[in-house]
C-alpha positions as CSV (number, residue, x, y, z in Angstrom):
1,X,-16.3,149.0,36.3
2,X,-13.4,147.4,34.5
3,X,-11.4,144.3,36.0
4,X,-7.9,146.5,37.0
5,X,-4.6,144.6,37.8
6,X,-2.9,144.7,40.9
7,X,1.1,144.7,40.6
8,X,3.6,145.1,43.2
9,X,7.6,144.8,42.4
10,X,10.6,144.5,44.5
11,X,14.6,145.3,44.0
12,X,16.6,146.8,46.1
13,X,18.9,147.3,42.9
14,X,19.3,147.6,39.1
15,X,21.7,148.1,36.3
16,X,23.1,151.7,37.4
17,X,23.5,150.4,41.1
18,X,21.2,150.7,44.4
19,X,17.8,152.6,44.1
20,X,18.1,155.7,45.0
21,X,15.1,157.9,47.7
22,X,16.0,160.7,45.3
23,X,14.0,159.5,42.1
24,X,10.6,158.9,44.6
25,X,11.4,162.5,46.0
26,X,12.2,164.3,43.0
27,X,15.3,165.9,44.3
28,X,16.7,166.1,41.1
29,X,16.1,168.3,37.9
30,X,13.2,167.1,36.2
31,X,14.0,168.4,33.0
32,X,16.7,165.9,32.6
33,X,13.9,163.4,32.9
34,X,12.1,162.8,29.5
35,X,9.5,160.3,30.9
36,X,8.8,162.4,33.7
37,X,6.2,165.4,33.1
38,X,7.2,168.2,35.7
39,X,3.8,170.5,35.1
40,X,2.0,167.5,36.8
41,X,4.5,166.7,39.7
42,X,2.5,169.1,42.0
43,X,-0.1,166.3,41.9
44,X,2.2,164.0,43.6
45,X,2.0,162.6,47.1
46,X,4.9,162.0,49.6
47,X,4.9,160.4,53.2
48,X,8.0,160.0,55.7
49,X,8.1,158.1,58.8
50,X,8.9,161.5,60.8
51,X,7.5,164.1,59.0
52,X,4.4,162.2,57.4
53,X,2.7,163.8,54.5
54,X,3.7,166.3,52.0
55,X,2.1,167.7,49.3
56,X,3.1,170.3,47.2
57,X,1.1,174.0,46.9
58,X,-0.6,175.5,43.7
59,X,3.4,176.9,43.1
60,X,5.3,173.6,43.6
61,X,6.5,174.1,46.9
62,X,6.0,171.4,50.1
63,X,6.3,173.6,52.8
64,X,5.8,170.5,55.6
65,X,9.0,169.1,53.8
66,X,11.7,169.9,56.1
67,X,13.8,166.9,55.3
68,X,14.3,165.1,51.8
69,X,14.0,161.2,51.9
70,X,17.6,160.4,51.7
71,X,17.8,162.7,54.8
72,X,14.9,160.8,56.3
73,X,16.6,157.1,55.5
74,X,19.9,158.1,56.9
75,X,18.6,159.5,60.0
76,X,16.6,156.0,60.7
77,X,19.3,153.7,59.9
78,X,21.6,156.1,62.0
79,X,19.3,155.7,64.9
80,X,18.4,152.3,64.6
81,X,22.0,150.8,63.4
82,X,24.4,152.4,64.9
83,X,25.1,150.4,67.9
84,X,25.7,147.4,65.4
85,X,28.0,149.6,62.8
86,X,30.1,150.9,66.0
87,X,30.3,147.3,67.1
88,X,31.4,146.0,63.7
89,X,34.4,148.5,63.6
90,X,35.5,147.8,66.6
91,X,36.2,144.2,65.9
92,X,37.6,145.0,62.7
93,X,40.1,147.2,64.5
94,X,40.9,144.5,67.0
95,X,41.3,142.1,63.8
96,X,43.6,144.8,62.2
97,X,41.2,145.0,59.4
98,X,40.3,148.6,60.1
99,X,39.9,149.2,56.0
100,X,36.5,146.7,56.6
101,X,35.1,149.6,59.2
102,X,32.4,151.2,57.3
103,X,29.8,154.1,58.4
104,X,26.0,154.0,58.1
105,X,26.5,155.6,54.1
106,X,28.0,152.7,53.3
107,X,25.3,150.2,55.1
108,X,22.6,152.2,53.1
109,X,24.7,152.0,49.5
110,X,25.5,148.3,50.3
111,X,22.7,145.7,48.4
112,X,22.4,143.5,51.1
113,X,21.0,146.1,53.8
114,X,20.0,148.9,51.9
115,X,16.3,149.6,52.1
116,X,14.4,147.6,49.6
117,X,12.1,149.1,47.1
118,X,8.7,148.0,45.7
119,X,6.3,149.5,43.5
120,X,2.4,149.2,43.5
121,X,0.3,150.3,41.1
122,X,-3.5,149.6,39.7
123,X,-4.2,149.6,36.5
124,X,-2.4,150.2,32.9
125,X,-1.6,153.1,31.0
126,X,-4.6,152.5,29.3
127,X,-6.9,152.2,32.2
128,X,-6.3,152.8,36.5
129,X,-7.9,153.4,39.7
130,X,-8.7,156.7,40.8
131,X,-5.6,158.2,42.1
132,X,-7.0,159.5,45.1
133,X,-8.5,155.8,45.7
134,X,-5.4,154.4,45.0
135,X,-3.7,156.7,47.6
136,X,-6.2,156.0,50.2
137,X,-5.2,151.6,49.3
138,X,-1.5,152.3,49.8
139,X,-1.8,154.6,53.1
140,X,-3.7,151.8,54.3
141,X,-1.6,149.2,52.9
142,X,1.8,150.8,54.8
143,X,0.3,151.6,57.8
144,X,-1.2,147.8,58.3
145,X,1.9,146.6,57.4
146,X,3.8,148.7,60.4
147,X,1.1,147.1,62.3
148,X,1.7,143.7,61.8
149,X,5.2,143.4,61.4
150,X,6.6,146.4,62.6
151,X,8.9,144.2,65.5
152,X,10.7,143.8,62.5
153,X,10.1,145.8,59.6
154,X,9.9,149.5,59.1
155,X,8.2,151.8,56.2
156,X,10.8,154.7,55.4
157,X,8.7,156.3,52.9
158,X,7.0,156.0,49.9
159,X,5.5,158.6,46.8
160,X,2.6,158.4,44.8
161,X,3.9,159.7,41.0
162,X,1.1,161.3,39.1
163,X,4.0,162.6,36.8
164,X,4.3,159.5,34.8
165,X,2.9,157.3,32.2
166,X,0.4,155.5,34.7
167,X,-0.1,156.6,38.3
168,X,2.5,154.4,40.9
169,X,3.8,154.4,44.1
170,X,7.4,153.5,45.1
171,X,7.6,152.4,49.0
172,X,10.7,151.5,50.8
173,X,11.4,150.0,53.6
174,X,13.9,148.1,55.6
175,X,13.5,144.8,57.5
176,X,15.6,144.0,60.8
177,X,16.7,141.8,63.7
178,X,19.5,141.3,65.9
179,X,22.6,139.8,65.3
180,X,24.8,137.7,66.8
181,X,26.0,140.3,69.6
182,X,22.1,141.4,70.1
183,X,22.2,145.0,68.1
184,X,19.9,145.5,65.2
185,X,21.2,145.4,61.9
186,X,19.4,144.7,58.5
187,X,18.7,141.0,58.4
188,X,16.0,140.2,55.7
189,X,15.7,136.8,56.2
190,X,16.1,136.4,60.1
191,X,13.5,139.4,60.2
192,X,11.1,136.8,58.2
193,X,11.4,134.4,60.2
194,X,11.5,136.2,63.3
195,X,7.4,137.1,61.8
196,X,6.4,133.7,61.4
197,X,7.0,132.9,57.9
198,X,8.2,129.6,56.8
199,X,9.5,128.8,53.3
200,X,6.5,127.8,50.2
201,X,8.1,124.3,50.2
202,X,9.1,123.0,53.5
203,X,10.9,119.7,52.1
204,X,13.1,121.6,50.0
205,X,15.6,123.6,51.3
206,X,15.7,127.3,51.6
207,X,16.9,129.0,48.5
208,X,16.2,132.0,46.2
209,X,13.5,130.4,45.0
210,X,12.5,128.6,48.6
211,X,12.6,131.6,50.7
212,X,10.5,133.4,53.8
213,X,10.5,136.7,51.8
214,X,8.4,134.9,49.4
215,X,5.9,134.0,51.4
216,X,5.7,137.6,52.5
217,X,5.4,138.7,49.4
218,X,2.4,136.6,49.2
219,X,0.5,137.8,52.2
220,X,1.7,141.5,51.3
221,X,0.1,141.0,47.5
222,X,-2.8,139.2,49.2
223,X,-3.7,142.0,51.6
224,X,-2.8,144.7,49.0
225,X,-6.0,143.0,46.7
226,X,-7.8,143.0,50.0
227,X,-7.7,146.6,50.4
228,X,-8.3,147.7,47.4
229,X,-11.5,145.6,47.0
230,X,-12.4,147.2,50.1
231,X,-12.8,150.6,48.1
232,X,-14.5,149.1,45.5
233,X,-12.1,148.4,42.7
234,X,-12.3,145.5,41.0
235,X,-9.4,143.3,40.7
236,X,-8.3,141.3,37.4
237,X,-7.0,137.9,39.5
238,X,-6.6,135.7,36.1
239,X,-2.9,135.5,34.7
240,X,-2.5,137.3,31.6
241,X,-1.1,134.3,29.5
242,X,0.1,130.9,30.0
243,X,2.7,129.6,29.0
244,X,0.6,127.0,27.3
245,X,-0.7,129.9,25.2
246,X,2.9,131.6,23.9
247,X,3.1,131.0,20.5
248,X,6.9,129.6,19.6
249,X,9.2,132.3,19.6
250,X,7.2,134.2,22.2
251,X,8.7,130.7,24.7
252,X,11.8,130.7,23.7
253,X,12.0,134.3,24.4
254,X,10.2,132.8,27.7
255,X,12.4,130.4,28.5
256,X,15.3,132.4,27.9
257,X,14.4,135.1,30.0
258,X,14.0,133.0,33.1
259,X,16.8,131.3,32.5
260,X,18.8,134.9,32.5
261,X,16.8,136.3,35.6
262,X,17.6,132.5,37.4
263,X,21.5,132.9,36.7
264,X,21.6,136.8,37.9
265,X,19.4,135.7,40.9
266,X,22.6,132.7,41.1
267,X,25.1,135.4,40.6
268,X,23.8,137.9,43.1
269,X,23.6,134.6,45.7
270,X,27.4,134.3,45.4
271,X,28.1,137.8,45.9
272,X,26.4,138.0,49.1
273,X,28.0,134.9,49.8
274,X,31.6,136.3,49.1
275,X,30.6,139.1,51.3
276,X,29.3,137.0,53.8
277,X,32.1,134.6,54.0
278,X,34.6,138.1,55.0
279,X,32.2,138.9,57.9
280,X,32.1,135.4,58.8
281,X,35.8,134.9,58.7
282,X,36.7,137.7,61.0
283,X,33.8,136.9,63.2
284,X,34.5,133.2,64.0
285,X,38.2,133.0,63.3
286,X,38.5,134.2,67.2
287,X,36.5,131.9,68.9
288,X,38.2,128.9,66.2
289,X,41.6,130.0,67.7
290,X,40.0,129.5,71.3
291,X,38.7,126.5,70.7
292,X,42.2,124.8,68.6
293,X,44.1,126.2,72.0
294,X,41.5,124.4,74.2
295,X,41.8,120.9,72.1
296,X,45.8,121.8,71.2
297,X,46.9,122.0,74.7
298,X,45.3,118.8,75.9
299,X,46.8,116.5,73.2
300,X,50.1,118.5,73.6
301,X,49.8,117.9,77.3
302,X,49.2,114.3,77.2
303,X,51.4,113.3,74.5
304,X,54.4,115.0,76.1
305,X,53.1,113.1,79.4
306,X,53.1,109.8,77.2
307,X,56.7,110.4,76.4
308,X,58.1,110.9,79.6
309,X,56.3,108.5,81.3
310,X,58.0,106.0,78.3
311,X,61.6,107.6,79.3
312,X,61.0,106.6,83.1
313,X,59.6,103.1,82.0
314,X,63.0,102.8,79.9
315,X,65.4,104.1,82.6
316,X,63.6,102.2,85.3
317,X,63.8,99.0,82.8
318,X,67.4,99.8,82.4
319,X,68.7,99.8,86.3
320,X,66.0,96.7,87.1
321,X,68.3,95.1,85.0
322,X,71.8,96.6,85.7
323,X,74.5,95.0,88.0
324,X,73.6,97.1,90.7
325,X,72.8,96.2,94.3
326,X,69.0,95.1,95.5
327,X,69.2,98.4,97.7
328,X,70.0,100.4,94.4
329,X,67.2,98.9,92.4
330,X,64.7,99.3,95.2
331,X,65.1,103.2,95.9
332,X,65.7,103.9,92.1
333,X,62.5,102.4,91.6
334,X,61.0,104.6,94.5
335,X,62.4,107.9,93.0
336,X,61.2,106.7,89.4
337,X,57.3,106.1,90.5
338,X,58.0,109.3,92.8
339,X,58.3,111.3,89.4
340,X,56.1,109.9,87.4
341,X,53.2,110.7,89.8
342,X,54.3,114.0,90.3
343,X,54.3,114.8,86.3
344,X,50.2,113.1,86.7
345,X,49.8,115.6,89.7
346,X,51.2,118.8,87.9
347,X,49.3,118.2,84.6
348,X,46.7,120.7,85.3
349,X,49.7,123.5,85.9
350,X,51.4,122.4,82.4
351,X,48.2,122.7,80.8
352,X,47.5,126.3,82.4
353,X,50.4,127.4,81.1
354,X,50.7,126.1,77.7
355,X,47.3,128.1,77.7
356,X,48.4,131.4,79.0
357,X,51.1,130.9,76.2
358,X,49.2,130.7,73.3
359,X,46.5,133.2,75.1
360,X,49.5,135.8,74.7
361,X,47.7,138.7,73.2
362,X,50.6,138.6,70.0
363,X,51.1,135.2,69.6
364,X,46.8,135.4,69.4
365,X,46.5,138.0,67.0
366,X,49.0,136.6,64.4
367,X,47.6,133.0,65.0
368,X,43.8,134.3,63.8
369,X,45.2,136.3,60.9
370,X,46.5,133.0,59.9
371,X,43.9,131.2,60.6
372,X,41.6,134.1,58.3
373,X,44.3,134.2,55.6
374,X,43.8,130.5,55.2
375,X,40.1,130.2,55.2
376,X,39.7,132.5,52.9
377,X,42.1,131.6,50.2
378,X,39.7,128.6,49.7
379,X,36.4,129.4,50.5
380,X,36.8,133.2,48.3
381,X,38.4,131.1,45.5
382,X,35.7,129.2,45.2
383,X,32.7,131.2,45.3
384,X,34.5,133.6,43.2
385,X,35.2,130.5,40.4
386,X,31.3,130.0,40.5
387,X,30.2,133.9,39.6
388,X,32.5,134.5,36.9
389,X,31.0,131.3,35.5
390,X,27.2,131.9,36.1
391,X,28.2,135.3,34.8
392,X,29.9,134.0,31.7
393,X,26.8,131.8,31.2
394,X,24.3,134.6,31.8
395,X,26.1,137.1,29.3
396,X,25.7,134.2,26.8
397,X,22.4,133.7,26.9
398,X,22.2,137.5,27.4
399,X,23.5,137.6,24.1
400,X,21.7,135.2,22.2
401,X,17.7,136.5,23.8
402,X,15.6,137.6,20.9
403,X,14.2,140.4,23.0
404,X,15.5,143.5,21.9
405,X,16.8,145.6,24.7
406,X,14.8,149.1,25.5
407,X,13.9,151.0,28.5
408,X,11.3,149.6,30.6
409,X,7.6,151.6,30.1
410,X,5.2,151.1,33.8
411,X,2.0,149.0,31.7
């Protein structure tokens, strides 16, 4: 048997947006498709987490589908997220930032926390696994996965295409852990990490190219081989080329395009980044505010003490030294040391109240919008500086890439 190679792609989106369920389900009119061949889609497989498989009849029809996958997808995150969502809006409303609230549509269209999508398949155009094999490799792929990481990943669904140039199957899945308030929410990384996996390069720091998803990725591809050796296929494990190999203009074209994919990897980094820094603006400014009152009315405290304790000292200094009589002196000095022990004594009260002051429920609110408005004007300003550069540098190099653009054929 022929030496087959074993791909598997991730993206959760591309140049028209997020991926959409609907393409893997074929809720759409697949005459409006040219690469897709609808006399063969009866051939395809489907799998949900609730409904599990559905194939369709000698006349097209699935009648075990009762639900599409977007309806499958919204009804898990609904379940699972909601607590977190609800949570989220709250504090936004407290924060008078009630146009941040969003719903679970709009945590399933968002990049960051929509499911992510990847795509396995065996084989070329030219040449692939038996279909029905290859079905077999990917049931047991997804259902050892649930089984090894499901305390923090879950398989939403995934389709076998038999419709297509080559025979693949689009899975998608979601990955999860708590967050800071201990509700689960979509948390790639935390999830990763939360499973054990460390970075490929410990002594560098995390980063795109440092990250725990890789080295999922690499167990995932690694027991993905494993399976399908299992059946009996036989894997092609050496690369295709090197780079050593590339004659000129095939490097350059190289080079180019890893620069490209290295400044849209940059680019989408600072967009989560600028997302990130609103959540974690409204979600610390609070507890910054707490803390400023808690150091703010202790220096306030003793530097007002400080000062009245130097306006006694000055008085007192003044009569000591006045004409007055010895009897004077003494019992002004009393009443002076008398004061200035009961201002030591009432501290604690002083400070209590400064406290309950700036604890005042409006003077509170309008101090953290300040203290948000202020934050972000720098920290937004500059991460948004550094993607419209990295995006000015990518469409350049966009622009000068040899590789003629076309739409992408499955090999």
């Amino acid at each position: 048997m022929n030496k087959l190679r074993a791909t598997r792609h991730n993206g959760r989106k591309g140049e028209n947006g997020i991926f959409k369920a609907g393409h893997n389900d074929r809720t759409f009119n697949l005459e409006n498709a040219e690469h897709i061949d609808p006399s063969k889609s009866i051939f395809n497989v489907y799998w949900d987490c609730y409904q599990g498989f559905n194939i369709a009849d000698e006349h097209g029809k699935r009648p075990e589908r009762k639900f599409n996958f977007d309806e499958i997808e919204h009804t898990f995150y609904y379940n699972k997220f909601i607590d977190s969502v609800d949570a989220q809006n709250e504090r936004h409303i407290r924060s008078r930032h009630k146009e941040r609230c969003r719903d679970i549509d709009g945590i399933l269209k968002d990049p960051k926390t929509c499911p992510e999508e990847t795509v396995y398949q065996l084989g070329t155009k030219d040449g692939y696994a038996d279909p029905a094999l290859f079905a077999r490799v990917g049931a047991e792929l997804f259902e050892e996965m649930e089984k090894r990481y499901g305390a923090n990943l879950h398989i939403l669904d995934w389709a076998l295409h038999m419709d297509e140039s080559t025979p693949h199957i689009h899975e998608r899945h979601v990955f999860f852990a708590k967050d800071n308030y201990g509700f689960l929410f979509p948390k790639q990384d935390r999830a990763c990490q939360e499973l054990g996996f460390e970075v490929p390069n410990p002594d560098k720091k995390p980063s795109k190219f440092n990250s725990r998803k890789m080295s999922f990725d690499a167990e995932i591809r690694a027991l993905y081989i494993e399976i399908a050796e299992k059946y009996g296929i036989t894997i092609e494990k050496v690369p295709l080329e090197g780079k050593e190999h590339l004659e000129k203009n095939d490097y350059i074209i190289s080079k180019q395009t890893e620069e490209i994919a290295h400044n849209n990897d940059v680019l989408a980094e600072l967009s989560l980044k600028i997302s990130d820094a609103e959540q974690l603006l409204d979600d610390i400014a609070k507890d910054a505010y707490e803390k400023a009152c808690d150091v703010v009315s202790s220096v306030v405290m003793d530097e007002t003490q400080k000062e009245d304790a130097k306006l006694i000292d000055t008085f007192e200094k003044h009569i000591l030294e006045s004409d007055n009589t010895p009897t004077v002196k003494r019992i002004a000095k009393q009443l002076l040391t008398g004061i200035k022990e009961l201002f030591k004594k009432s501290r604690s009260k002083i400070l209590t109240t400064i406290q309950k002051t700036l604890s005042n429920p409006e003077i509170k609110e309008k101090s953290i919008d300040q203290i948000k408005e202020s934050a972000r004007s720098s920290v937004l300003d500059r991460l948004t500086k550094a993607k419209k550069l990295v995006s000015q540098e990518s469409h350049s190099n966009s622009n000068h890439n040899p590789i003629h653009s076309k739409e992408n054929e499955r090999n």
